[in-house]
N, C-alpha and C positions, 0 to 999 in steps of 0.2 A: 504494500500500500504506500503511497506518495509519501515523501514526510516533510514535505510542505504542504501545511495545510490551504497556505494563500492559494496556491498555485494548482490546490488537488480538485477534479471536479467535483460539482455540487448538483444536485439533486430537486428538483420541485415534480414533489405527488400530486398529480390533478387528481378529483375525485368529484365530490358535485358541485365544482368550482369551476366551471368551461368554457373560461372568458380569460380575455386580457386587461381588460378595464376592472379598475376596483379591484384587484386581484395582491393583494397585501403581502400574501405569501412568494408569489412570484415574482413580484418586483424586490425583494428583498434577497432572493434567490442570485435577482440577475445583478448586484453589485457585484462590482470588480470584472476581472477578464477570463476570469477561471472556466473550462469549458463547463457546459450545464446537460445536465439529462433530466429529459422532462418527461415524465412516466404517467401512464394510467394503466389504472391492475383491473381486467374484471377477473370480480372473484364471487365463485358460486360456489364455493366450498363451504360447508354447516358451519365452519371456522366463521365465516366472514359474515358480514350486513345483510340482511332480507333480500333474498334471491329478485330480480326486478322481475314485474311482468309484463307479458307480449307487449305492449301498449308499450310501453315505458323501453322495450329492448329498443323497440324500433325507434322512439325516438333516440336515445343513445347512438344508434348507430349513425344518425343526419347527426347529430351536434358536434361525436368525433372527428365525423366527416371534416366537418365545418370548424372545427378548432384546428387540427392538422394544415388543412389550406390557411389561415391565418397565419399559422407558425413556419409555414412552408415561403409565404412570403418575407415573413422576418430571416428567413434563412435558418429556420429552427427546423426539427424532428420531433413527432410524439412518437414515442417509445410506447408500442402497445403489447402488454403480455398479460398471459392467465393465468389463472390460478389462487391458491391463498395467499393473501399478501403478506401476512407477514413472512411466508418462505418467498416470495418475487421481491417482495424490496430488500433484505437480506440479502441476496442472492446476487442483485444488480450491484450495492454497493459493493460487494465481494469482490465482483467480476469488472468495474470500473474504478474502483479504488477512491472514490468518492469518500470526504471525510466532512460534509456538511450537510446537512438533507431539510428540508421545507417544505411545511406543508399548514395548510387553511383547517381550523377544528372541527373536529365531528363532535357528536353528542350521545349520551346516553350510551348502549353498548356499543357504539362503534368509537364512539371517545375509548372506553376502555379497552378495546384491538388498538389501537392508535398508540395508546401509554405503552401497554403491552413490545407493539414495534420500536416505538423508539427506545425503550430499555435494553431491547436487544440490539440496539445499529449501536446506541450508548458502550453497552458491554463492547461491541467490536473499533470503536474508536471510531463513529462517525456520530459526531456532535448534531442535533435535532434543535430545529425552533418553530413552533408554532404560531398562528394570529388568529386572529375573529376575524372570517371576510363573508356570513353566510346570514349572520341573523343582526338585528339591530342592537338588543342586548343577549350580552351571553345567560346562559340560564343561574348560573352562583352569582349575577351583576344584582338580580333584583330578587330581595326578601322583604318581608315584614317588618316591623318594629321590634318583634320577639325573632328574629332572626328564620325566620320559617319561609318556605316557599308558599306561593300564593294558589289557590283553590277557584277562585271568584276572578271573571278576566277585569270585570270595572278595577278591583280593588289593585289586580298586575298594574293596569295601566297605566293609573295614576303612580303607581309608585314607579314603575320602567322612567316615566316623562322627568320623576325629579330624581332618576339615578344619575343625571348627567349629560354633558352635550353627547350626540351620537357623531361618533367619527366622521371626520371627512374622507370624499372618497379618495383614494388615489390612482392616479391616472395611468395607461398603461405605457409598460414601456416601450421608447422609440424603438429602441434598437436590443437586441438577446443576444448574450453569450452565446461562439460556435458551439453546436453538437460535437460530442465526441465521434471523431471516425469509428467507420467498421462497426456501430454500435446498433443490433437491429432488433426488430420486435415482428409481432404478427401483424398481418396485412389485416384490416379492417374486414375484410369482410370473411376471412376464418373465424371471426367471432360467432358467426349466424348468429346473429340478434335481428336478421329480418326475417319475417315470414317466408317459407314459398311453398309450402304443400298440404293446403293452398295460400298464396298469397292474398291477403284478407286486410289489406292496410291502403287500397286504394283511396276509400273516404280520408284515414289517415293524410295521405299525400295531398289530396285536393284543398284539407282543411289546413294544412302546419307546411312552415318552414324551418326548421330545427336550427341554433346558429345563434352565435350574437348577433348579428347583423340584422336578422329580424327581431330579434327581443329589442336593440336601440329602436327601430320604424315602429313596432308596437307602440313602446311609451310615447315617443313624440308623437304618435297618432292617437295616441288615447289623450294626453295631454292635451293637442292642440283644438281637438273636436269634440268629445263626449264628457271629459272629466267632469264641466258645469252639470251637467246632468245626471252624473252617478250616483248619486245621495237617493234622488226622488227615482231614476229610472231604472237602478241596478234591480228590484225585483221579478222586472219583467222580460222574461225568456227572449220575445222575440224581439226584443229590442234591441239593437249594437252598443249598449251602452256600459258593458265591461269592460277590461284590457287585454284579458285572455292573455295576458302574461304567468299564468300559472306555471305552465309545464315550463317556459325560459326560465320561471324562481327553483324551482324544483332542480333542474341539472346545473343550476348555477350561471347560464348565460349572461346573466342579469345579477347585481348583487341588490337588496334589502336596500341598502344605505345611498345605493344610485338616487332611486327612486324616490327614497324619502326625502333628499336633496334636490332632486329637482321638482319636488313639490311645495318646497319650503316658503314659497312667495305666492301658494294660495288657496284664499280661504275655502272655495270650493271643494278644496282638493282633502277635506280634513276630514270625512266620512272614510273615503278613498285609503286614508292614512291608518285609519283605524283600523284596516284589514290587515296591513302588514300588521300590526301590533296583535292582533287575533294570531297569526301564523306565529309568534315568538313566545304565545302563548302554548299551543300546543308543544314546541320544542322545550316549552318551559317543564311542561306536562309529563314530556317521553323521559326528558331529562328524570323526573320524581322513579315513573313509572317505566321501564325501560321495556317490560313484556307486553306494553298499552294493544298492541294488535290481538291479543289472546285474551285478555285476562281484564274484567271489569276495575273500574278506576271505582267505586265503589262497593264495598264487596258484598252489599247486603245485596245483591243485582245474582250472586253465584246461586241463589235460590231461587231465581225468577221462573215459572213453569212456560217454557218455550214449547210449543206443538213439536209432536213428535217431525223427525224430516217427512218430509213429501218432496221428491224430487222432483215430478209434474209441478206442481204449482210453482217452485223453485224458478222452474225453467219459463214456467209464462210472463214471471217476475224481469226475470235476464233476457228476456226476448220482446217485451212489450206487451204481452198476449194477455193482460190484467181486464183486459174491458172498460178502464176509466184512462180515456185520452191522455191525458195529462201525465200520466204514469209511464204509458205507452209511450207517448212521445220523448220522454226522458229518456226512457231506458233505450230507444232504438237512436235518439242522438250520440249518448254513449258508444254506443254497436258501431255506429258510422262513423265517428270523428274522434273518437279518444278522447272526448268532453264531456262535459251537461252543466249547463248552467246551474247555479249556487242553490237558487231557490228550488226550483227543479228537484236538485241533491235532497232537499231537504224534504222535500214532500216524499220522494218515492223511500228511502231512508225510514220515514214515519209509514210508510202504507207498508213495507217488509216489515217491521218490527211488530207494528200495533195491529195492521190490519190483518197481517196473515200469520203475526207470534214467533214471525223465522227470528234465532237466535243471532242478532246483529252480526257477530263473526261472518256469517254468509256473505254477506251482502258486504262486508270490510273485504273477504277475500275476491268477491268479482269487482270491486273499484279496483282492488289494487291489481287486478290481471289486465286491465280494461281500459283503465284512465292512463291518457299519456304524462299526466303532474300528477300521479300516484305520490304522496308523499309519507316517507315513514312516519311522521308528526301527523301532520294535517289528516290522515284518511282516519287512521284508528280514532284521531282527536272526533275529528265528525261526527262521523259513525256510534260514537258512543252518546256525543253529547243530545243527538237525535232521540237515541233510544232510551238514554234518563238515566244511565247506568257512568257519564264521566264526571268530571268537573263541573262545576255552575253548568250542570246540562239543563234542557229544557225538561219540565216536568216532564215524567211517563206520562199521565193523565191529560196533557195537552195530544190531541190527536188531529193531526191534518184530517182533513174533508177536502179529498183532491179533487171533488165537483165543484166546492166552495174556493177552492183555491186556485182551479182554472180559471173561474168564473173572473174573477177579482184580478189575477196578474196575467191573462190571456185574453181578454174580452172578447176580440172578437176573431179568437179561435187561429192567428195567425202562425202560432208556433208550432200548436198541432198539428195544424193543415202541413206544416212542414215537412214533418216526421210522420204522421201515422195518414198519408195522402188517400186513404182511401175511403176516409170518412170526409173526405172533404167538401163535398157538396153538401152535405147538411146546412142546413140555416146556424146560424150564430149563438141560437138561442139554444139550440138541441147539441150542439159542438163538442162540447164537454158532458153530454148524456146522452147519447144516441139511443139506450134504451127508452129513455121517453118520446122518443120523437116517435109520431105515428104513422102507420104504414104507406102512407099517401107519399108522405114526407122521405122515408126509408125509399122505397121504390123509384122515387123521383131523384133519389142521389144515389141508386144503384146499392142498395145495402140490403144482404139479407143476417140480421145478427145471427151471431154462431155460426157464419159461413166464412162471408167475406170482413167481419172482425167479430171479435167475440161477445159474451155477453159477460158481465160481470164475474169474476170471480170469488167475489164474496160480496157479502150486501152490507152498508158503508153502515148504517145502524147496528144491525149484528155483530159485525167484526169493532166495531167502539164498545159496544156491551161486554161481550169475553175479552177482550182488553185488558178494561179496567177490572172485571172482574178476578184477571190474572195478577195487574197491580195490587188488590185487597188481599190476595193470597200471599203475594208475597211478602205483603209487609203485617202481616195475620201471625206467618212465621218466622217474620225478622225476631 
């Protein structure tokens, strides 16, 4: 190994950090002349971080894509290899004699794989330094008065706002240390992280551009055009009034701190703002709770009497085949695009949990195969708080009525008509009930129920009654 250290190559871990901008670890990385290796490990090994799913490979695969040509312009190499990371990054420092390494923090058990690696490049004489480059506050940044971690997101909030200024971003750098010669990885597409038997990611392509490049045109197009309007218009599906920056925050294209800097100068933008601090919450969460995708964040919930499985309904659920539009359409935006809108989320969320008793796990594991911003925080955080069983969740006994809640943030039926097109001819009023629409009416938009879409799969009163009657049970034997 080199025994200058100035002179010996140094090391930056990408991980869900796939940017240049804002990239804390990387620019710190590229002081001095030293050459650099810039590595990303997929690692599916039980060792390593929640295996990603489909949704989520494929985007990985456009973002690597798309960081590679970045650095390929800089006159850089990504070093791509697989495996467990702590034996690939071991392995590399060994084999390029690297005696500094850099890398952006992870959280909860991958913060602890992390410590873990760096103990071991430590033990071997290759010095380790980490930064915050993913979340606004780190999760040990913001406690209580009694030193405790926060439960309740208002009560996070307020205290996150007086932990302190939030960093400034730093800018990426002009120019990157040479690659090391001779020094090679697997070619991107041995990873297969895309579909193709069959390939099923088409809607995918049509909808995302994976890449810093579109996460920068994202903001500035969300900032420039809708942002005034996201406060009052974000509940409504079929409005363009998000930023659909999710899946760029999830692999990192985009840092936290960008965003909230370039929103600093306005007032509209402070709903807006409020979501990031929602998402620091949840990492605040994973952080407490580290198995949050398995295991209720409140435990009086491990008694809740869940329906036995039914795979049938399971699959009418993940296919849109419920009978209430609004659900349908959710769930088949998901199917086609590796999305669904927030509110969307929340209603179908509540119609698995409450209306048909499926054990929320379900429905955590097909977001996380499904959703291309699948996030380890964010999805189990959701998903529970849906179902009454995480943090400041919403009451169990609050139950969506997803006719009442078509009604209200769909009106007149534009989102639906999107996604579920074959109820589309319906009148406006029938949109969200096509079982009430009468047969004059059905006939005249081509609809025979239980042919050409279904009829309910559970009746919206019935399934509210054994609900709450499941809630009185379980807390009968809390």
């Amino acid at each position: 190994m080199t025994s200058d250290t100035a002179d010996a190559p140094r090391l930056f871990w990408f991980r869900d950090d796939l940017r240049l901008d804002d990239n804390p670890g990387l620019v710190a990385a590229c002081e001095g002349k030293a050459p650099l290796v810039l590595l990303y490990v997929l690692d599916d090994s039980e060792d390593g971080t929640r295996r990603l799913g489909g949704a989520a490979r494929w985007w990985l695969h456009g973002s690597l894509g798309s960081l590679s040509r970045d650095l390929a312009a800089l006159g850089q190499t990504l070093i791509i290899r697989r495996g467990p990371a702590r034996d690939v990054v071991r392995d590399i420092v060994a084999e390029t004699g690297v005696r500094r390494a850099f890398w952006n923090r992870r959280y909860a058990f991958a913060g602890d794989l992390d410590s873990d690696i760096a103990a071991d490049l430590e033990k071997a004489g290759c010095a380790t330094e980490t930064f915050s480059a993913n979340l606004l506050f780190e999760p040990d940044a913001v406690r209580s008065g009694k030193g405790e971690p926060f439960r309740v997101y208002s009560a996070y909030w307020r205290a996150a706002q007086r932990t302190g200024e939030i960093r400034n971003p730093v800018t990426p750098p002009k120019a990157l240390p040479p690659p090391l010669p001779d020094l090679s990885g697997e070619p991107l597409d041995a990873l297969a992280l895309l579909p193709t038997d069959p390939d099923w990611a088409g809607g995918l392509r049509d909808a995302w551009q994976p890449g810093e490049s579109d996460a920068s045109e994202r903001l500035e197009s969300f900032l420039a055009d809708r942002v005034a309007a996201y406060a009052k218009r974000r509940d409504f599906p079929a409005d363009p009034a998000t930023s659909k920056l999710s899946p760029h925050l999830r692999f990192g294209e985009i840092s936290p701190v960008r965003i909230w800097h370039a929103t600093a100068d306005m007032r509209e933008a402070q709903k807006f703002r409020s979501e990031l601090g929602w998402r620091d919450f949840a990492w605040h969460a994973l952080a407490q709770a580290p198995d949050m995708a398995r295991t209720n964040l409140r435990d009086e919930f491990d008694g809740f009497p869940w329906a036995a499985p039914d795979e049938e309904i399971l699959r009418a659920w993940q296919m849109g085949r419920t009978g209430y539009p609004i659900v349908d359409a959710g769930m088949r935006q998901l199917w086609q695009t590796g999305w669904m809108h927030n509110r969307v989320r929340m209603v179908v969320a509540s119609f698995l949990t409450k209306h048909l008793l499926i054990d929320w796990r379900h429905g955590e594991q097909w977001f996380w195969d499904t959703l291309v911003d699948a996030d380890p925080a964010n999805n189990p955080f959701g998903w529970q708080w849906v179902a009454g069983s995480g943090f400041d969740a919403q009451p169990y006994f609050r139950i969506f009525n997803p006719v009442l809640q078509g009604q209200k943030f769909d009106p007149d039926g534009a989102y639906v008509r999107a996604f579920v097109p074959e109820i589309g001819d319906l009148p406006d009023r029938d949109i969200h009930k096509p079982w009430e629409a009468s047969p004059m009416e059905l006939k005249a938009a081509g609809i025979e129920l239980g042919v050409d879409y279904p009829t309910p799969i559970v009746d919206h009163r019935e399934a509210r009654e054994r609900s709450l009657e499941a809630y009185q049970e379980m807390r009968q034997a809390d």
